[in-house]
C-alpha positions as CSV (number, residue, x, y, z in Angstrom):
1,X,-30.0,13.7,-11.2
2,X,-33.1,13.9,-8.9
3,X,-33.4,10.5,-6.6
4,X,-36.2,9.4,-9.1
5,X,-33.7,9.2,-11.9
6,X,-31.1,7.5,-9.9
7,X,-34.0,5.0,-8.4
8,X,-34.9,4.5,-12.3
9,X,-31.1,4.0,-13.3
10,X,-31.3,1.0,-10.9
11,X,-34.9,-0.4,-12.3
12,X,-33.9,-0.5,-15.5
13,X,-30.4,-1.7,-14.7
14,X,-28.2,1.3,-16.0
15,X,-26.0,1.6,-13.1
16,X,-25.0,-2.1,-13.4
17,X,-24.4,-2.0,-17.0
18,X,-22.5,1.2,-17.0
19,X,-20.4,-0.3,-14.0
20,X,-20.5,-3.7,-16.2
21,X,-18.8,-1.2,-18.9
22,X,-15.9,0.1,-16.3
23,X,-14.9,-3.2,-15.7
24,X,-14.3,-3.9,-19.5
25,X,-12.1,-0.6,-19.8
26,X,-10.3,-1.9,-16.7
27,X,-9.5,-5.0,-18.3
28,X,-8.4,-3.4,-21.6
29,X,-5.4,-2.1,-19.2
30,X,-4.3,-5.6,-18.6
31,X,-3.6,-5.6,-22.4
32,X,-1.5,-2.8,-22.7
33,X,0.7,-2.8,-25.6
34,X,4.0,-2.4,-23.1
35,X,3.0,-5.0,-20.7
36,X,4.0,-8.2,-20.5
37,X,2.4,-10.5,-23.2
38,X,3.2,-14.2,-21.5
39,X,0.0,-16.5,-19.9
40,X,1.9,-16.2,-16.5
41,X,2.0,-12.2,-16.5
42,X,-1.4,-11.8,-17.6
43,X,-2.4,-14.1,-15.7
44,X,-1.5,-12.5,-12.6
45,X,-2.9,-9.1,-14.1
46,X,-6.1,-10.6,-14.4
47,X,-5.7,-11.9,-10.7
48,X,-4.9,-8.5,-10.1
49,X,-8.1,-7.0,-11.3
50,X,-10.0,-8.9,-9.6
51,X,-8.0,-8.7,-6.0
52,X,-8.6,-4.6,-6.6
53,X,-12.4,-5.1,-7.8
54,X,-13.2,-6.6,-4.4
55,X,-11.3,-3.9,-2.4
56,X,-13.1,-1.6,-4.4
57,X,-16.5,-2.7,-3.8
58,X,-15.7,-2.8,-0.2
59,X,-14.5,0.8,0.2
60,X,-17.3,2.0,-1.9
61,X,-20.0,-0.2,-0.9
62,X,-19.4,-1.2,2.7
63,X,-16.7,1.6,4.1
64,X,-17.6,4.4,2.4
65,X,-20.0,6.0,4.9
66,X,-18.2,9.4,6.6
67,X,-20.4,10.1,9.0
68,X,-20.2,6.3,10.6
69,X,-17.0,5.6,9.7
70,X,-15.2,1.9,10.3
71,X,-11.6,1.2,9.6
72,X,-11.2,-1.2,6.7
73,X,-7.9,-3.7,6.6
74,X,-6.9,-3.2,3.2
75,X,-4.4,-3.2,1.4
76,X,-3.9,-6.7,2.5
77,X,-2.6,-10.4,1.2
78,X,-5.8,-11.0,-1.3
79,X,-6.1,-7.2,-2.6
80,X,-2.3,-5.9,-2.7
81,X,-1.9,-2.5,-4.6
82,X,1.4,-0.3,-5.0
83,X,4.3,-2.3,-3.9
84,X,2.5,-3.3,-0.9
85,X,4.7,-3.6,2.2
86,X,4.8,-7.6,3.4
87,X,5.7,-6.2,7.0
88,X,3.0,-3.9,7.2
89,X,-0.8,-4.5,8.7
90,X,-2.7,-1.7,6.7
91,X,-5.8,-0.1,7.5
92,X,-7.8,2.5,5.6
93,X,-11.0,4.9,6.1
94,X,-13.1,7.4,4.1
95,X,-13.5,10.6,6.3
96,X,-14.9,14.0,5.7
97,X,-13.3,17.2,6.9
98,X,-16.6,18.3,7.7
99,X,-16.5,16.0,10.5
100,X,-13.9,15.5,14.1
101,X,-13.1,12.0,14.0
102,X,-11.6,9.9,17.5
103,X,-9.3,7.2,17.5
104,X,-8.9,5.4,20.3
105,X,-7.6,2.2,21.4
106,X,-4.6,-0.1,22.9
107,X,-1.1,1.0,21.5
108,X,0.3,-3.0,21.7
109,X,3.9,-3.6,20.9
110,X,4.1,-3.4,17.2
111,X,7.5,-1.6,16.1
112,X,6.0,1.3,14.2
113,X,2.7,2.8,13.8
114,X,1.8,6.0,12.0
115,X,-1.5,7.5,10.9
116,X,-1.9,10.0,7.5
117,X,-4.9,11.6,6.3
118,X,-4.7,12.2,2.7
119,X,-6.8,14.4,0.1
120,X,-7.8,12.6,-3.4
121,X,-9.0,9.5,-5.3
122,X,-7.4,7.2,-7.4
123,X,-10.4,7.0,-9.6
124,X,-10.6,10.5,-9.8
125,X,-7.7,12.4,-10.1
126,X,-4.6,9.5,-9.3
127,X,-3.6,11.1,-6.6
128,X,-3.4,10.6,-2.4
129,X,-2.1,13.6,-1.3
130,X,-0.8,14.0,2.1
131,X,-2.9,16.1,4.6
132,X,-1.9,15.2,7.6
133,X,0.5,12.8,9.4
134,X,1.0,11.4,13.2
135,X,3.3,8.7,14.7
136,X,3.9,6.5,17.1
137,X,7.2,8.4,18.3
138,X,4.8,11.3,19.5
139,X,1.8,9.2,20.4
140,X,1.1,9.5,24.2
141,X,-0.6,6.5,25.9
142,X,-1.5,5.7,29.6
143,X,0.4,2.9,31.6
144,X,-1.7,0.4,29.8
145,X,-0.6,1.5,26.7
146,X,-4.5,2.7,26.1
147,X,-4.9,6.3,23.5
148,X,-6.6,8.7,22.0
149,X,-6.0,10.0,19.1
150,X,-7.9,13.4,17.6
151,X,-8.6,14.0,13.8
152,X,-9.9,17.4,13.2
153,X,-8.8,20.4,11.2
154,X,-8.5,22.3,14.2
155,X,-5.4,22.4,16.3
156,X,-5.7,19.9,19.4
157,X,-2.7,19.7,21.7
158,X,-1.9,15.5,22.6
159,X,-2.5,13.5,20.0
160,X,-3.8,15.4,17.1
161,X,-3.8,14.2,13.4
162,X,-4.8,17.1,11.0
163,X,-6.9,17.5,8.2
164,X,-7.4,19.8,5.8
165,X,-10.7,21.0,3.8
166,X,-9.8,18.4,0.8
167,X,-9.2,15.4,3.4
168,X,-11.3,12.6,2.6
169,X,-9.5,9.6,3.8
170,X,-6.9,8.1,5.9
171,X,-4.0,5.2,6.2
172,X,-3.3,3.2,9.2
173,X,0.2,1.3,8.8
174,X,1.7,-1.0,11.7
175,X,5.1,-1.8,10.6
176,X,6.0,-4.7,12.1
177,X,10.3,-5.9,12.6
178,X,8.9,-9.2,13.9
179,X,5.3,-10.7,13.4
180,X,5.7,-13.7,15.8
181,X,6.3,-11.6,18.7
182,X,5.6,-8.2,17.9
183,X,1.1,-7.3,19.2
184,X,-0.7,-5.5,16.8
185,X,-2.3,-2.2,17.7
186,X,-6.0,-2.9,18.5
187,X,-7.9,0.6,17.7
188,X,-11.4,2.0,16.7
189,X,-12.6,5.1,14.8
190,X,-15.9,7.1,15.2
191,X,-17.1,10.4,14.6
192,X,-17.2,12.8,17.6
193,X,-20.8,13.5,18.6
194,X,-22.1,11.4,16.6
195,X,-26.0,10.2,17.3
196,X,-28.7,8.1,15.6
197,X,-27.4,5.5,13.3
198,X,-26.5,5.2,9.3
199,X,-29.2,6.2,6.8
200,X,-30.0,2.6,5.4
201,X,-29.3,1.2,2.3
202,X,-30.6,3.0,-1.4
203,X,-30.3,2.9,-4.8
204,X,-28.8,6.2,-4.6
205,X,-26.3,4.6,-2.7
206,X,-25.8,1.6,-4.9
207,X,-25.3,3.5,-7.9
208,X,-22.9,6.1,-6.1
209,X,-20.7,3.4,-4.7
210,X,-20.6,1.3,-8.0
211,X,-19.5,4.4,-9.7
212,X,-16.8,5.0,-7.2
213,X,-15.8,1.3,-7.6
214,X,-15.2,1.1,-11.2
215,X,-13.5,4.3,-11.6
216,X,-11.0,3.1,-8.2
217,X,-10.4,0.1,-10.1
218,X,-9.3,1.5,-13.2
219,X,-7.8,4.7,-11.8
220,X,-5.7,2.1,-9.5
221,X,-4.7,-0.2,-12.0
222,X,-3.5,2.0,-14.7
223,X,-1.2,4.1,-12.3
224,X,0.6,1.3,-11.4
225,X,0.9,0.4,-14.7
226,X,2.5,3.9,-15.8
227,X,4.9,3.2,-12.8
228,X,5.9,-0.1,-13.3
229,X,6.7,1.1,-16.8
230,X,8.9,4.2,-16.0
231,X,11.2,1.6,-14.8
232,X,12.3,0.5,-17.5
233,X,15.4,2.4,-17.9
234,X,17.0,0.9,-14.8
235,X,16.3,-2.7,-14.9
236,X,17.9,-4.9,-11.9
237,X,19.2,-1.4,-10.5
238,X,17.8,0.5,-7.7
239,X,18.3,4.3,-8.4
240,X,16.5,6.9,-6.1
241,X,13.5,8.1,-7.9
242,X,11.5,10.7,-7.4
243,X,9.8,11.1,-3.7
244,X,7.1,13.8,-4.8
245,X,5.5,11.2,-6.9
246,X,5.4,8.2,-4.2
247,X,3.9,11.0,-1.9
248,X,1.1,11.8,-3.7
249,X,0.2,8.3,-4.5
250,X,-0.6,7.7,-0.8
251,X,3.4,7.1,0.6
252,X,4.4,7.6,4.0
253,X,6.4,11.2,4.8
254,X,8.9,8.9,6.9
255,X,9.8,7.0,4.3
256,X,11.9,7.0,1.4
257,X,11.5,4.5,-1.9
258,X,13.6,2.7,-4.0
259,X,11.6,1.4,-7.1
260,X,12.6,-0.3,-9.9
261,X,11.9,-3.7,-12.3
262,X,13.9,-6.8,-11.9
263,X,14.5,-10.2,-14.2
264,X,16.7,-12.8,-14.2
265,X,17.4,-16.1,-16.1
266,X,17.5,-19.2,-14.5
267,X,21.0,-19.6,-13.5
268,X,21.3,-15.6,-12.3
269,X,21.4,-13.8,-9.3
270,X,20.6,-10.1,-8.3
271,X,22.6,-8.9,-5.9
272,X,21.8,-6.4,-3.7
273,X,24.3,-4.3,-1.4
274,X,23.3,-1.8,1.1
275,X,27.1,-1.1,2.4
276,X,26.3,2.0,5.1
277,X,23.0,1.8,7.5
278,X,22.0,4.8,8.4
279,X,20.0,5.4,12.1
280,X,16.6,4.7,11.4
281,X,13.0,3.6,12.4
282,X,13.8,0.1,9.8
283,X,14.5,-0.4,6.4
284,X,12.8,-3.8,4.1
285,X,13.8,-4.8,1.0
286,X,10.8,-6.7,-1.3
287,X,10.2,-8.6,-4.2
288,X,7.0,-8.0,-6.4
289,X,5.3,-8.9,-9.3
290,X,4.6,-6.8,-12.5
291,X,1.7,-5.1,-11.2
292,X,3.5,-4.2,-8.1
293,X,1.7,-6.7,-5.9
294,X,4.4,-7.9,-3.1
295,X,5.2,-11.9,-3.7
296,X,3.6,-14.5,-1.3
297,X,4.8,-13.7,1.7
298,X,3.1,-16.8,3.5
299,X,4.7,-19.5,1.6
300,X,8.3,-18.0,0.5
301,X,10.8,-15.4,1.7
302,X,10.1,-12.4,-0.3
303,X,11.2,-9.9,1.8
304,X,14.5,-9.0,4.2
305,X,13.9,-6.5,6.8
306,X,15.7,-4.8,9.3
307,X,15.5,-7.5,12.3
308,X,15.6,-10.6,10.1
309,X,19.2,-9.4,7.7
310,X,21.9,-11.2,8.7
311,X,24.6,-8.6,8.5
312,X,28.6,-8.2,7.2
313,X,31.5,-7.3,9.5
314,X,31.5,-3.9,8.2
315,X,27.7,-3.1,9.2
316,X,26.6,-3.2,5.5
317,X,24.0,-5.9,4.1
318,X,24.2,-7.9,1.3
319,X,21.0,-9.1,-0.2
320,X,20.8,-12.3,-2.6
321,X,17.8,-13.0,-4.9
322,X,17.7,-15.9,-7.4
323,X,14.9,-18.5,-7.6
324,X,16.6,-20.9,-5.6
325,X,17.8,-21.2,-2.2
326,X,22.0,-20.6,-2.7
327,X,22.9,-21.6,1.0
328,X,23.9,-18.2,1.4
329,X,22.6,-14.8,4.0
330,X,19.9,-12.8,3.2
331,X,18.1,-15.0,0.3
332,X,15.4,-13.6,-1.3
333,X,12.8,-16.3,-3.3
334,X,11.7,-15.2,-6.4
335,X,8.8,-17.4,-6.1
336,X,8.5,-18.6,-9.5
337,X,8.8,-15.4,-10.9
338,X,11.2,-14.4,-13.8
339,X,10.8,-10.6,-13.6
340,X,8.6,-7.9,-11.6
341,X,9.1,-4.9,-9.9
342,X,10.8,-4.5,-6.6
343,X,11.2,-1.8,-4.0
344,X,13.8,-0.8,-0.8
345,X,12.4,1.4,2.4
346,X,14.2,3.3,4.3
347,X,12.1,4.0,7.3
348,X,12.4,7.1,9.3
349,X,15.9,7.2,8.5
350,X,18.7,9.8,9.3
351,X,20.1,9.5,5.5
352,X,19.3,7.7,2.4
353,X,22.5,5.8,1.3
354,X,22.5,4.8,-2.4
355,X,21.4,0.7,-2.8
356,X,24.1,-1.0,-5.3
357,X,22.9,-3.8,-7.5
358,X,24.8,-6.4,-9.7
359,X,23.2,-9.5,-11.6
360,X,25.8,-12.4,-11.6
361,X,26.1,-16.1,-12.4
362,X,24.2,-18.3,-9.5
363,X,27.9,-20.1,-9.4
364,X,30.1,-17.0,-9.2
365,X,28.3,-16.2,-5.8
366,X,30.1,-17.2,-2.7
């Protein structure tokens, strides 16, 4: 379309209808025959929707320029996507491998930080391929913990974070063992000789970006759905699943997943037993909801980690989730929830031991 046709699209009020439109189709996802047909369920699907609509519009509207880039905290605790890691601060960016890109900034003290440039869409094809991926057990700082931190198709020796010709964004994760003492990494991004300032605001790029919004949202929103329902085969169990398919929907190389659905009655406990730990970076264990949101984080104990398990004599862990506090190690709080999904990291680990589970009676624990 020539920019006349675009300007006249937004006149005449086509590219809000037609976005208008994608929102519908995105809500007809919510009410997916194999979904969960209860008020609470769809009410936190709905919830969902919107939660992803405003990350959306963000990315699209207000991060989406590659030649200015900025560095976008999301996901985060009001628009959670993919099993969402509650020790993780996440930040995103659109990029362009057309463009060298410079990070630079003040390591801090947080436990783990890695960078991953990635190739895809969501909206477009489902997937977030990896491109590219640096750490913070290479990353080389000065004595005040200051860095710099290349991202370029082209080999740079130091700190270098590849791309390649399909690159078009990138994840920030901070993995944190303990948020109350651990400093977050405080870092910019720009684009290396970079002059003048962004093109202002158009209707080309209004219609563009609401385009790229809808189609994020729905492209999000029914993937997670398909995975959340290829779980159904292994309720309350934690088998290793496939690592390909975590990978190219945006997963860290370091890590490997444990995904499956959960549900318990009132008087039932999952329990869950991780009886060797291997060396590794961390490992977390989480609790989320249907949609693979993580659980409120804030107000209950969703998650165990590394740092805050309390372990047994043997080294092993033993993780208890039931909707009320037992008195026992390790609880994890359902928060109201009757069923969801759930998922187990390990981090940078040297093996990847299998995760028992067993559901039990709330009195037969001790």
């Amino acid at each position: 379309m020539t920019t006349q046709d675009i300007e006249q699209r937004v006149i005449d009020g086509t590219s809000w209808d037609e976005f208008c439109d994608r929102l519908k189709e995105a809500g007809k996802l919510i009410q997916r025959p194999e979904t969960p047909n209860d008020a609470f369920n769809k009410a936190e699907g709905y919830r969902y929707l919107i939660r992803r609509l405003r990350g959306s519009l963000e990315n699209a509207m207000e991060y989406g320029d590659v030649a200015f880039p900025r560095l976008q905290g999301s996901p985060n605790e009001g628009a959670k996507t993919g099993a969402d890691n509650p020790d993780n601060y996440y930040q995103s960016c659109t990029l362009s491998s057309k463009y060298d890109y410079k990070i630079s900034g003040t390591r801090g003290s947080v436990d783990f930080l890695a960078f991953s440039t990635k190739g895809g869409s969501y909206g477009k094809d489902g997937n977030l391929s990896p491109t590219g991926y640096f750490d913070s057990q290479k990353l080389q700082c000065d004595k005040n913990g200051y860095f710099e931190l290349i991202i370029s198709q082209s080999k740079h020796d130091d700190n270098w974070l590849p791309m390649e010709a399909n690159t078009n964004s990138m994840i920030v994760r901070q993995t944190f063992q303990d948020r109350a003492t651990e400093v977050r990494a405080e870092i910019k991004i720009e684009r290396i000789n970079a002059t003048g300032a962004p093109e202002p605001f158009s209707a080309e790029k209004l219609d563009r970006g609401l385009q790229a919004a809808g189609n994020q949202l729905y492209g999000t929103v029914n993937l997670f759905i398909d995975w959340a329902e290829s779980y159904k085969g292994h309720v309350n169990q934690l088998p290793h699943i496939d690592q390909n398919i975590c990978q190219m929907a945006g997963g860290d190389p370091t890590i490997y997943y444990f995904h499956s659905l959960w549900k318990l009655a009132d008087d039932e406990a999952l329990v869950i037993e991780a009886k060797t730990i291997p060396e590794c970076q961390t490992w977390n264990f989480q609790l989320d909801n249907y949609w693979m949101e993580s659980l409120d984080y804030f107000n209950h104990c969703i998650h165990i980690n590394r740092h805050t398990a309390v372990y047994e004599k043997d080294g092993g862990v033993r993780i208890i989730v039931t909707h009320k506090d037992p008195g026992l190690p390790n609880w994890v709080d359902t928060a109201s929830h009757n069923d969801g999904t759930m998922c187990f990291r390990w981090i940078g680990a040297s093996e990847y031991p299998d995760v028992e589970t067993k559901v039990v009676k709330v009195s037969e624990l001790t």
